[in-house]
N, C-alpha and C positions, 0 to 999 in steps of 0.2 A: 219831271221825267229825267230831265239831263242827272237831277242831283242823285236819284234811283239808280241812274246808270252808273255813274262814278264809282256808287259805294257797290253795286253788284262787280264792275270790275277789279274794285279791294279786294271784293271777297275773293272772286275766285284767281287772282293773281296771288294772295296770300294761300291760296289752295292749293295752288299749282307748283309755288315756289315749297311748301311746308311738302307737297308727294314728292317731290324734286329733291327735298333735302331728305324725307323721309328714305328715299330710295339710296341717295349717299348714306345715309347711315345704317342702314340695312347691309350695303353692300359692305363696310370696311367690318359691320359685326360678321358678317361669312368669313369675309378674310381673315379674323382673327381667330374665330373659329376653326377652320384650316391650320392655321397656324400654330392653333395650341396641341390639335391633333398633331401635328410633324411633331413640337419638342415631346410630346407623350413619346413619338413616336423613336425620336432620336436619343431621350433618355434613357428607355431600353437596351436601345444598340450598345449606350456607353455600360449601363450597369452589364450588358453582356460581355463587351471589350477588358472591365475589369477584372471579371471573371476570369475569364480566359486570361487575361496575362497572371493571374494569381497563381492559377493553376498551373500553365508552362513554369514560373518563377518558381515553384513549391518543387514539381518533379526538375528540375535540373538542380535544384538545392539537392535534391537527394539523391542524383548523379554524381556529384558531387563528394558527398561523403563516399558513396558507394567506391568511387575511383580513387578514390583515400585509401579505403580500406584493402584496396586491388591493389594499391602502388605497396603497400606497405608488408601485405602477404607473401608479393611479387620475389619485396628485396630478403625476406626472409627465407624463402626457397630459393633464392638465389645463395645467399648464407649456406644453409645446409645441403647446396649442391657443390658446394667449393668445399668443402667442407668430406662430404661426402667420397667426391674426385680426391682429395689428399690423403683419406683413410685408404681408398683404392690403390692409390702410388706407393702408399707405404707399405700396404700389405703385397705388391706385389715385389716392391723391394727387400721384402722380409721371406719372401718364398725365391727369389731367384737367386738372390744375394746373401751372405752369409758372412762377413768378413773378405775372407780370398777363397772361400768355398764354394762353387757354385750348387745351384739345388740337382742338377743332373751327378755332380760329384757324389753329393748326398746317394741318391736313389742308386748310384751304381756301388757305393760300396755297402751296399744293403747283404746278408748273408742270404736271403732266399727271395722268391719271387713273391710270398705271401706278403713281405715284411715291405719290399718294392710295392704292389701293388696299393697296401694299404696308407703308404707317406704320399703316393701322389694322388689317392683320392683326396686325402685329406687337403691336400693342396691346392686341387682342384677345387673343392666343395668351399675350402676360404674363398679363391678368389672370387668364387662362381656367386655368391654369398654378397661379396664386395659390390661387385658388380652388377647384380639385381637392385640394389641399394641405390647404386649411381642413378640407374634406367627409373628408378620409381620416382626419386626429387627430381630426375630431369622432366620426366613428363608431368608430373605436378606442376612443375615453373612452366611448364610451354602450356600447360593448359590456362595459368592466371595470365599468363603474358597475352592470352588470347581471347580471357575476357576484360582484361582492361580497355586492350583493345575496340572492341566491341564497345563497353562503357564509354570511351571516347568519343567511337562516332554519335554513339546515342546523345552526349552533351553537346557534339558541335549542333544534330540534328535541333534540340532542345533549344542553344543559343540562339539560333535562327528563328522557333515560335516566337522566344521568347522579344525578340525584334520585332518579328512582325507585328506581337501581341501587343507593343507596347509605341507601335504606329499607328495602327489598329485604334488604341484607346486614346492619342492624341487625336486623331483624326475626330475622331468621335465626341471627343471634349470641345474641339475649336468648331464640329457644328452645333452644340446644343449651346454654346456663348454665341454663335451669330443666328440661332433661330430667337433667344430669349432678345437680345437685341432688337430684331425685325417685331418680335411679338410685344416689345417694351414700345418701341415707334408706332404700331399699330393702333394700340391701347389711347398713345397720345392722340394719334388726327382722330382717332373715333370720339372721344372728349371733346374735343375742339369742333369735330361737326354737330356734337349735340346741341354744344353751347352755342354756337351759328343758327342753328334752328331754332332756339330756345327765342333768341333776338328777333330771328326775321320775323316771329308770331307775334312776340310784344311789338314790334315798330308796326304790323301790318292791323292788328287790334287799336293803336294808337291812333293810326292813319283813318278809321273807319271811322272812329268817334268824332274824331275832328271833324270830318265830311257830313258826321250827322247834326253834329250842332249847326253849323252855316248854315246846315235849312230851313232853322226856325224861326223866320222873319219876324219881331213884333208890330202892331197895328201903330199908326203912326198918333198920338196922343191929339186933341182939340186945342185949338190958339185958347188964351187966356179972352181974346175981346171976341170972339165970338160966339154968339147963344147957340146952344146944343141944340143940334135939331131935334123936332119933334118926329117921335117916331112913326115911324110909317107902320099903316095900317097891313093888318096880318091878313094877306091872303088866303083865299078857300082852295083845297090842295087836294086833289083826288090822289086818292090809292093807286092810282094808276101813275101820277104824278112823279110819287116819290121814288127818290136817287136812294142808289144803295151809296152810303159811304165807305169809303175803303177805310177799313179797320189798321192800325197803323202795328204791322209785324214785331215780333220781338229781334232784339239783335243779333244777326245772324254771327255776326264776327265772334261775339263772345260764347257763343254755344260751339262753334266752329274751336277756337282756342280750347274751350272745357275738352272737346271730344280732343283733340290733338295732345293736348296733357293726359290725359286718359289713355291712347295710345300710345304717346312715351311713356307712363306709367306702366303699363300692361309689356312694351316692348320693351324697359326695364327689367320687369319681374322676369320676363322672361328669359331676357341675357341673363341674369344674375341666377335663373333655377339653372339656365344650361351651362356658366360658370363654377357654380353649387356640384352641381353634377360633375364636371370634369375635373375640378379640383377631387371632387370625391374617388373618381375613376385614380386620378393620378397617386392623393395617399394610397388610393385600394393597391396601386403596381408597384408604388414605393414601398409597403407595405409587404407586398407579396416579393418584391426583390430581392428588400431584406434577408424575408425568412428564405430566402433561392439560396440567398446569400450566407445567410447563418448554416443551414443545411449543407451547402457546398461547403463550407468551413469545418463545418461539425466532419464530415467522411472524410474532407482532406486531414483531421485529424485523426479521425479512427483509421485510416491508411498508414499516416505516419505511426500513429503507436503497433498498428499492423506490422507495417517496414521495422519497425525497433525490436516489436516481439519476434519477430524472423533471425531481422539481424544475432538479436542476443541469442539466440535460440543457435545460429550457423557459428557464431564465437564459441558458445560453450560444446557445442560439437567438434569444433576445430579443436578447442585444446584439451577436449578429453580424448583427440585421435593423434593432440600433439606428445597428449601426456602418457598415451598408451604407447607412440611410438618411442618414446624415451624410454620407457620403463623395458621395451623391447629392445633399444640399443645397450641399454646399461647391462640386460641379458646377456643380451650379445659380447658385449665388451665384457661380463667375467668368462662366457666360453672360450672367447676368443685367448682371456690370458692366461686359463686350464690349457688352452688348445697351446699355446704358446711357451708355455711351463714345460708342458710336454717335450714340443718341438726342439725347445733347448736343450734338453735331455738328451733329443735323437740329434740334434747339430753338437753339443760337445761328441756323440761316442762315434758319429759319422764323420767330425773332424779329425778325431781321431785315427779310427779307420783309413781315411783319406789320407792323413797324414802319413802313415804308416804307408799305404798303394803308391804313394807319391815319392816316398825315399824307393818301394822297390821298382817302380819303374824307372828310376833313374839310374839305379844300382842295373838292371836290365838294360835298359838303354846302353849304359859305358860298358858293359859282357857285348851288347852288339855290334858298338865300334869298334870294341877290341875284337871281335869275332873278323868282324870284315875286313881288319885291317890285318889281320893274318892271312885271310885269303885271298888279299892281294897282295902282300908277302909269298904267297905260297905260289899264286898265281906268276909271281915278277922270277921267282927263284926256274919255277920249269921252263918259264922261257930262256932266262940265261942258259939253264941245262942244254935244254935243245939247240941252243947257237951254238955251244960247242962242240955238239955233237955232229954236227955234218952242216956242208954249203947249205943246204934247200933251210937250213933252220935259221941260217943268217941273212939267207933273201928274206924269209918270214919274218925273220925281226926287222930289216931294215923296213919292211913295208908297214910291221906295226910302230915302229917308228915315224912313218907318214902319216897314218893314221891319227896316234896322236896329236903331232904338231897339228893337222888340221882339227883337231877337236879341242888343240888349245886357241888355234884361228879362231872356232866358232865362237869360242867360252869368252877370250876378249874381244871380239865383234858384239856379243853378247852384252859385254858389261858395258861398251861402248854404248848402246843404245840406251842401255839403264841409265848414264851419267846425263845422254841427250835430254832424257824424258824428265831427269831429275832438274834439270837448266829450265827445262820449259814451260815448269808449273803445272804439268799435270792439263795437257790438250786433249781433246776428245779420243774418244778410243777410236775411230776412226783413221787419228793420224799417228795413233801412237801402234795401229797394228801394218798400219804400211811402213812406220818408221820400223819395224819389229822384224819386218816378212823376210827382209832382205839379211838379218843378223841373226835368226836362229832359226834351224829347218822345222817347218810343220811337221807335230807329231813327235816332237822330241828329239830327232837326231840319233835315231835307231836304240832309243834308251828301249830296259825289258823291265816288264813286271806289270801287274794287276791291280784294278781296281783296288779290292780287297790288301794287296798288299801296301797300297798307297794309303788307305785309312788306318791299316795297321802302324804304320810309319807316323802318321801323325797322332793318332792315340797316345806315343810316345811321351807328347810334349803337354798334354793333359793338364791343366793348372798353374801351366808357366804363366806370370803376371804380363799384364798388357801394356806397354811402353811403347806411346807413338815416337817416330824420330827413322834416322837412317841406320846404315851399317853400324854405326859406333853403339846402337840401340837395338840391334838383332845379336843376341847371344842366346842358344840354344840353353833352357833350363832354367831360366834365369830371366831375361824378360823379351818381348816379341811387340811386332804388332800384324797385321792381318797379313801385310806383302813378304814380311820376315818368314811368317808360316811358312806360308804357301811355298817359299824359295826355298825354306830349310828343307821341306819332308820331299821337294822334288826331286835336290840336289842327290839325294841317295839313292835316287834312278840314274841316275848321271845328265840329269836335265837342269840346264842352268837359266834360271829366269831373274831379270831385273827384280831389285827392290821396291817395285812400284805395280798399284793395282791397277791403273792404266797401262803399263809397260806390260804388264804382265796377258795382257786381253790380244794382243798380240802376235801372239803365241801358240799351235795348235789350230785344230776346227772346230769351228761352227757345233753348235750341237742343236740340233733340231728334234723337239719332241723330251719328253720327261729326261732328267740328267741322272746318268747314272756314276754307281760309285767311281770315285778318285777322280771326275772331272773337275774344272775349275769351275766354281762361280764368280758371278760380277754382280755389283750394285751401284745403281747412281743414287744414294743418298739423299741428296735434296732437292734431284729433280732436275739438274741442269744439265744432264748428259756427258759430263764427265765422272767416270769413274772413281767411286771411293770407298771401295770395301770390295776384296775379295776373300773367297771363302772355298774348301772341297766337300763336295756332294759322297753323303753317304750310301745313295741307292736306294732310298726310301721317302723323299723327299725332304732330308735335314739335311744340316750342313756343319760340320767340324769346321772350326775358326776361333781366331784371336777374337773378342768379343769386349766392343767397350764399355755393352751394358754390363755384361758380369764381371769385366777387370781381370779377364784369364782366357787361355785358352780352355773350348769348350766345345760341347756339340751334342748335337740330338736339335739342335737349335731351325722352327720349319724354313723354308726354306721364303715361302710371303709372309713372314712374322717380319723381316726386315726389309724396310720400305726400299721401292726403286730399286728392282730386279731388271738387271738388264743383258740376261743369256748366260750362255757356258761354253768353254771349249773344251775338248778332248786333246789330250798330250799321250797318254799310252793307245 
């Protein structure tokens, strides 16, 4: 019974231990299971990580180009906008400028209003022409300047997927190397616990045998000196009598073993069909990734030959709008030298003309100094008359005697301040009209005459050349610059003004509200509040002046065509 017992505790200690170990191997095949589901699962994410960075990397390649082709249209509308501006500079240096002729010169010695009306449309229509031209390549360039722009932020946006994309897919790589890792270790202890169980059935099958052999005692053999006993007679044995004998069981350990191979066999087949299977599921999504893959490929190239046939398509529309706008300047450029053929034709017979106006207004001018200077001859002669013609005529002269002197006071109090202003560089008009206030009376100093007669006085000097400098540089006929004018055509009112257009601001009042004819103007040139350009208003909003753009004196010129307008005074 003990020996019964033993081998039933083998057995089922080998039974116990074999569910024991079954159940560790059971368990590490779930886990591995799990396991290989995550790398299914994590190989996904990476073939999708790849994707996506492929795709960021592709569109910012072609950001790429695109900002190429933006930089490089960019700099060519940049080209034919500079380009464009020095055709404009020159053609309007070719409409205002003429040698020493200005183009107002031209239009006034025109013989009728028809022959006037029609030289300054055309003049107008060139630059207007020019001009249009500018405005069109300039907005061309601010529109590419504003898609590159634009293309720019789109790469920086782009450089950032494409980081992320490419974190993204590292991320992605270092989990599917440490899930194949965990599922490579898995693999091993589920091996090692098979073969553990594989052992503990053979040593517990071993153990059983052994226990069974010890049981079977043999009968102890007869001495050699003693006679065999005689055998004993065979008792009468009722039915009732007989023992049932225990029938001796088959091995339970090795049936027990059989079945436990059987179930690792079976729980084999079974890893190995749901191995079978997952390996199958895995080609099936590598499989299908691929084609994800090939397909994503395949439209990112039908895109790029998309983006190419576009591209080619937007090139050859460019240069057949580059090639038509050429074909339209080359146009332009033979009307322009019809137009210009022309124009030469009408500047030789206008210079002409002009030249001819120019000798008789000078010839006019020296009849009207000689005119004036008889009538103060004529003027000087009746006063003498009258002084010796009675006392009351020689009080009257002695008084216009005072008269004078104080109006040669004022004239050198006058020039005094001119020399101040000329010492001091030119101070703001500010200080040069309080240095002014006290050296010549507001309003001229009881001078007489008109608007109209003050433009007539300057019309005079009509094409005199423009020569910056001082006195030594004011010669009536001959060359001027803006403050020379302005002092020349005053002085024949008997108003005496500095050679300086700060000096000269001075002088006179205020003029409030639109300027009319024969007042002074002033300009601050570049803005810094001192004065540098004075000029007289003809009563229409231009201004007659020494002019350095045209190199003459000139006029009809508006009045905001020259920058840094800074007021007018009134002197008549």
């Amino acid at each position: 019974m003990s020996i019964g017992f033993v081998v039933a505790l083998v057995f089922v200690t080998g039974i116990s231990a074999g569910v024991a170990q079954e159940g560790g191997v059971r368990a590490k095949e779930a886990e591995v299971a799990a396991a290989q589901d995550r790398l299914m699962d994590i190989r996904m994410e990476t073939s999708a990580a790849q994707a996506a960075y492929n795709n960021a990397l592709y569109e910012m390649n072609q950001l790429n180009g695109q900002i190429a082709q933006a930089t490089e249209d960019l700099d060519a509308a940049r080209k034919r906008l500079a380009e464009a501006q020095a055709e404009l500079e020159e053609r309007a240096s070719q409409v205002y400028k003429s040698g020493n002729v200005a183009f107002m010169d031209v239009l006034v010695g025109v013989d009728d209003f028809s022959e006037f009306a029609t030289r300054l449309d055309l003049w107008v229509r060139l630059l207007g022409e020019e001009r249009a031209k500018v405005e069109a390549v300039e907005k061309a360039k601010d529109e590419l300047a504003a898609r590159k722009n634009d293309l720019e932020k789109q790469r920086t946006q782009r450089v950032d997927a494409v980081d992320k994309a490419i974190a993204q897919k590292e991320r992605a790589e270092e989990a599917e190397k440490e899930a194949e890792e965990y599922l490579g270790s898995l693999n091993a202890d589920l091996r090692e616990a098979i073969q553990d169980k594989q052992d503990r059935q053979a040593e517990a099958a071993l153990a059983a045998a052994e226990a069974f052999k010890a049981q079977e005692t043999p009968a102890p053999a007869p001495k050699p000196d003693e006679p065999e006993p005689a055998p004993a007679p065979i008792p009468e044995v009722q039915v009732t009598q007989i023992k049932q004998v225990p029938v001796e069981q088959p091995d339970l350990q090795d049936e027990q073993a059989a079945a436990d191979r059987a179930a690792a066999a079976e729980a084999a087949a079974r890893r190995a069909e749901r191995l079978a299977e997952k390996r199958a599921a895995e080609r099936q999504a590598a499989q299908e990734a691929a084609e994800q893959a090939a397909a994503e490929q395949a439209a990112a190239e039908k895109a790029a030959a998309r983006e190419a046939r576009q591209d080619a398509k937007a090139a050859a529309e460019r240069e057949a709008e580059l090639a038509a706008q050429r074909a339209a300047e080359r146009q332009a450029a033979r009307e322009a030298a019809e137009r210009e053929a022309e124009l030469a034709a009408q500047r030789a017979a206008a210079e002409r003309a002009a030249a001819q106006q120019a000798a008789d207004e000078r010839e006019a001018a020296r009849l009207a100094a000689q005119r004036r200077a008889e009538r103060q001859a004529e003027r000087q002669a009746a006063a003498e008359a009258a002084a010796e013609a009675s006392a009351s005529a020689a009080a009257a002269e002695e008084e216009q005697a005072a008269q004078e002197a104080a109006e040669q006071a004022e004239a050198s109090a006058s020039a005094s301040a001119a020399a101040q202003e000329e010492t001091t560089g030119g101070r703001p008009p500010q200080e040069d009209a309080s240095a002014s206030a006290s050296a010549a009376p507001v309003g001229g100093g009881g001078a007489s005459g008109s608007g109209t007669s003050v433009i007539a006085e300057g019309q005079q000097y009509l094409g005199t050349p423009y020569v910056l400098g001082g006195t030594e540089s004011c010669v009536p006929y001959e060359m001027m610059d803006c403050s020379c004018f302005t002092m020349t055509v005053y002085s024949a009112f008997g108003i005496a003004l500095p050679d300086s257009p700060g000096g000269q601001m001075g002088y006179g009042t205020p003029v409030s509200g639109a300027p009319m004819a024969g007042d002074l103007l002033f300009w601050s040139e570049d803005g810094s509040g001192y004065i540098t350009h004075v000029g007289i208003a003809m009563g229409d909003g231009t201004a007659i002046h020494a002019s350095t753009y045209t190199g003459n004196v000139t006029q009809g010129t508006p009045i905001s065509s020259i920058p840094g307008y800074a007021g007018a005074r009134r002197l008549l």
